[in-house]
N, C-alpha and C positions, 0 to 999 in steps of 0.2 A: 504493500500500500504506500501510495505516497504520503513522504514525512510531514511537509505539513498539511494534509486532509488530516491525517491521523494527531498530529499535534493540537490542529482546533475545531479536530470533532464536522469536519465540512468534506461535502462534495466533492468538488473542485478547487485547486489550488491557485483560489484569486481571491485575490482580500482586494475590497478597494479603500483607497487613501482618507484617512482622517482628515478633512480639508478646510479650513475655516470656509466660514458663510455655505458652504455648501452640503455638510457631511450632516444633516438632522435624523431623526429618527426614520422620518422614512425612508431618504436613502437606504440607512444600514438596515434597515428591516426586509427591505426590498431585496438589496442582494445575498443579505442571508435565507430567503426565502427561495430564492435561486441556484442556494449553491454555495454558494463563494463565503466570505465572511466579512461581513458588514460592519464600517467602526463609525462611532460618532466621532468629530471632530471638536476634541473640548478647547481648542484655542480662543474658540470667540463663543463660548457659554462662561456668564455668571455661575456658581455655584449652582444656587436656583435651579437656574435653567439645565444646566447640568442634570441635575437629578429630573428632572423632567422628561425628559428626552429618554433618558436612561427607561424610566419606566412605560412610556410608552411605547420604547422600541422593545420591550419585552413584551408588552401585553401585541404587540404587533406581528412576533414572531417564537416562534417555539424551537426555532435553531439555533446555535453558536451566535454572538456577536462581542464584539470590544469595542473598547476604545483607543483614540492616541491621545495622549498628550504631552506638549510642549513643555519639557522641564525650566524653560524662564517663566513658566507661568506663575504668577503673582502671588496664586494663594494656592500651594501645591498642597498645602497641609492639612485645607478643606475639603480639595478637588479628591485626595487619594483617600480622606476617610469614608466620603461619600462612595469611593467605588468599595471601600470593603462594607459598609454598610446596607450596599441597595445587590450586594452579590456579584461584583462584576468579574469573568474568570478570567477577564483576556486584556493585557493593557498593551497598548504599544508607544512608547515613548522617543521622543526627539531632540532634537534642541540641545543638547547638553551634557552632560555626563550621567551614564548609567549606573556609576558606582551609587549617588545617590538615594535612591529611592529603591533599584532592584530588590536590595534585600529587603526590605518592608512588605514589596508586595509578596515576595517570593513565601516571603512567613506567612501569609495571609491564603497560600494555597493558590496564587493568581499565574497565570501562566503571561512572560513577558518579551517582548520581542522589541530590540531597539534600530533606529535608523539613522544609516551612518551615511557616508559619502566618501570613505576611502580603507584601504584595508589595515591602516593603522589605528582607526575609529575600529574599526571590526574586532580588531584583535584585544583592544581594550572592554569590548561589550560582551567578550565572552569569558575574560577574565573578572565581568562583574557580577558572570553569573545568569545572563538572560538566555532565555531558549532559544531564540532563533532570531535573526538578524537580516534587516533589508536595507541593500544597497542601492544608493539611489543616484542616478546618474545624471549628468551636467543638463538632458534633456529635459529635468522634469521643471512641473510650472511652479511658481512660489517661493520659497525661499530654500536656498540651492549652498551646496558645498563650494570651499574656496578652490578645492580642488580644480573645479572644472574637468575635471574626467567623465568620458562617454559610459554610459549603461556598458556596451561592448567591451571595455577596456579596464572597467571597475569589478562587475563578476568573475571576472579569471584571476585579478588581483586578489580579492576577499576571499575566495574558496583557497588560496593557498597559503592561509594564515586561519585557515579555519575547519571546520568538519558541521557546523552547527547546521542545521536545517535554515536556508539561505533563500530570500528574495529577491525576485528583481524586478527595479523601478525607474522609472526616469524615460517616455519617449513608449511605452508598453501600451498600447491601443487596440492590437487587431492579436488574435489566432496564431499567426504566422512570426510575429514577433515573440509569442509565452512560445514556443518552438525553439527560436533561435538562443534564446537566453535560459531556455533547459539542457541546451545542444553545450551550453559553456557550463554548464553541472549545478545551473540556480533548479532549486525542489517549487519555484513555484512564481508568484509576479502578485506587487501590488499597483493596483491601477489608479491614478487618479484623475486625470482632465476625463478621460473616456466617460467615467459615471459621472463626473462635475457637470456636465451637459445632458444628463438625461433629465424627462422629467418628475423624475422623485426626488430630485438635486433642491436643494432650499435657494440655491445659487435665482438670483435674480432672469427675468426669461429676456430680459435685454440684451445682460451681458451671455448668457447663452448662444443669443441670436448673433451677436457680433461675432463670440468666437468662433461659432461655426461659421463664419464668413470669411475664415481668415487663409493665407495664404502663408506658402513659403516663408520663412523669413520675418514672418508678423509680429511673433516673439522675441525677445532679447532680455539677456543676463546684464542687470544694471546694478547700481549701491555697492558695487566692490568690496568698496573699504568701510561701508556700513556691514550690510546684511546682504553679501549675494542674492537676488530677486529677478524671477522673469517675469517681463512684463509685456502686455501686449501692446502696440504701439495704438497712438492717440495721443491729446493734450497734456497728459500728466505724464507721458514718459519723455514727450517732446521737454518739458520740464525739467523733469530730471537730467534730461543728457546736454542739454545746454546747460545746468550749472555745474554738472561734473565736468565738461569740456572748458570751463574756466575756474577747475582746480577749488572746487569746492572744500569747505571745512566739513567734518562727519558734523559738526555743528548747526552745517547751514542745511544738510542734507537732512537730516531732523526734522530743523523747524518746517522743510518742504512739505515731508512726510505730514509731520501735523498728528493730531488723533484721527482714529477709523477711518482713514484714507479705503482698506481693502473694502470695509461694509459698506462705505459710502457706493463704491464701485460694483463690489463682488453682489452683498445683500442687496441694494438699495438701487441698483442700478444706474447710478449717475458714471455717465460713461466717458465726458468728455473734466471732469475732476475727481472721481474716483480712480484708485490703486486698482488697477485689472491686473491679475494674475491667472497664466492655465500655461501649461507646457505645449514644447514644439508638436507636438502628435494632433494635437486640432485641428491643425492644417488638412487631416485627411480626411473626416468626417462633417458632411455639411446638413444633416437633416438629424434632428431631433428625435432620439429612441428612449421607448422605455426600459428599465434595469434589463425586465424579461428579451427583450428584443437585443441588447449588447451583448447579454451572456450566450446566446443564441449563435451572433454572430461570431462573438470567439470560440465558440468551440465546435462552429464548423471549420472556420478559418482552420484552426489547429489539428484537424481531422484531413481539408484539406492538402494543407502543405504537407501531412504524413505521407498521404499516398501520391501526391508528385515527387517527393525525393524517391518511394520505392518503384515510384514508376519508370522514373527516369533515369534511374542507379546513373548518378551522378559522377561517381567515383565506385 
């Protein structure tokens, strides 16, 4: 059986991404419902709301689900008693250092999986003790390693500083790509712009419709020296890249940023002064599916591309 089906108790080995503004109860109820495992994205829930979510995506689903959450996040010591309070088994954590918090949850019986962006992060998250490990590559949309290494060039990296039951993220869209990044020895893929866009997504249907409009290129890695971010071009990144191209202070890139730039953009839909974030993989996808309709199409894809490599004995 594969490792992580059998690690979180799922189907299919597709988890999709804990995503701010986008990742609510229905989402993750949706693709757990489908198969895959479904996380709430606790970066932009209140406490509150947090626990809210939580229990409605249980009453909505009788499958596996987790969470992620951002280890900067402000009130981690709220955020994690609630998940051993409302039963939560699955955490996936970011942002930060995994020595923190693994062992709390780990005592609490919680199964935990941290997301890295290079195989030096990798090898530190298995020394912290977490189950399994998602490597996420330069491709993915939101807030991105300094690395800048490719999904293709990052899994062969991580698997040889490791053995752990291993992800792969960053540019992961279609069938044929959870193939090619199995082909480099990842047990499995977590998805995020793909289900960011469907509509169970909390994600605004503006910013939906923009990014499914997007082409080649649309996307780009900006805030360097802040907070690596992809961002999809328009007003606010035209912003950005003219004051970074005259040598901005992280001070001034701040005050740009401002509060809830992303919700303003992401939830809210304000497109022409909201934070837009979704990775390069948008570019391929231009009509709006449900969770049911995604999971569909990846696991024909992936069925597909099996029997053109056996067909075509390539090598």
């Amino acid at each position: 059986m594969n490792r992580i089906c059998k690690l979180f108790g799922i189907r299919y080995p597709v988890v999709q991404g804990g995503m701010v503004w986008c990742s609510g109860w229905r989402l993750a109820s949706a693709v757990s419902n489908a198969g895959g495992l479904g996380l709430l994205g606790t970066g932009s829930m209140h406490p509150d709301v947090f626990r809210e979510h939580v229990r409605k995506c249980r009453a909505a689903t009788d499958k596996p689900f987790g969470v992620n959450i951002p280890l900067t996040y402000p009130e981690m010591e709220t955020l994690t008693q609630i998940v051993v309070e409302e039963g939560v088994k699955i955490v996936f954590t970011s942002a930060g250092n995994p020595k923190t918090w693994t062992g709390f949850l780990k005592k609490h019986h919680i199964t935990v999986a941290h997301v890295v962006s290079s195989s030096k992060f990798a090898a530190k998250s298995e020394e912290a003790g977490v189950d399994a490990i998602v490597a996420e590559g330069f491709e993915a949309g939101g807030h991105n390693g300094r690395e800048e290494t490719t999904t293709l060039c990052l899994i062969p990296a991580v698997r040889r500083v490791t053995n752990l039951p291993l992800l792969a993220a960053g540019g992961i869209g279609t069938g044929e790509a959870i193939l090619a990044v199995q082909a480099l020895d990842a047990d499995g893929v977590q998805i995020g712009t793909r289900f960011a866009l469907t509509r169970e997504s909390s994600a605004h249907e503006r910013f939906k419709q923009l990014c499914l409009s997007l082409c080649e290129g649309d996307t780009k890695l900006l805030l360097k020296s802040l907070s690596p971010t992809r961002l999809v071009k328009g007003d606010f990144r035209t912003a950005v890249e003219e004051l970074e191209a005259k040598g901005a202070s992280t001070d001034e890139l701040r005050s740009l940023l401002g509060k809830e730039r992303a919700k303003k953009g992401i939830f809210e839909g304000e497109l022409h002064d909201g934070e837009l974030e979704i990775g390069q993989v948008a570019s391929l996808f231009h009509e709006m599916q449900s969770v049911d309709e995604v999971m569909k199409d990846l696991i024909d894809g992936y069925n597909r591309a099996v029997r053109n490599i056996r067909e075509n004995h390539i090598f």
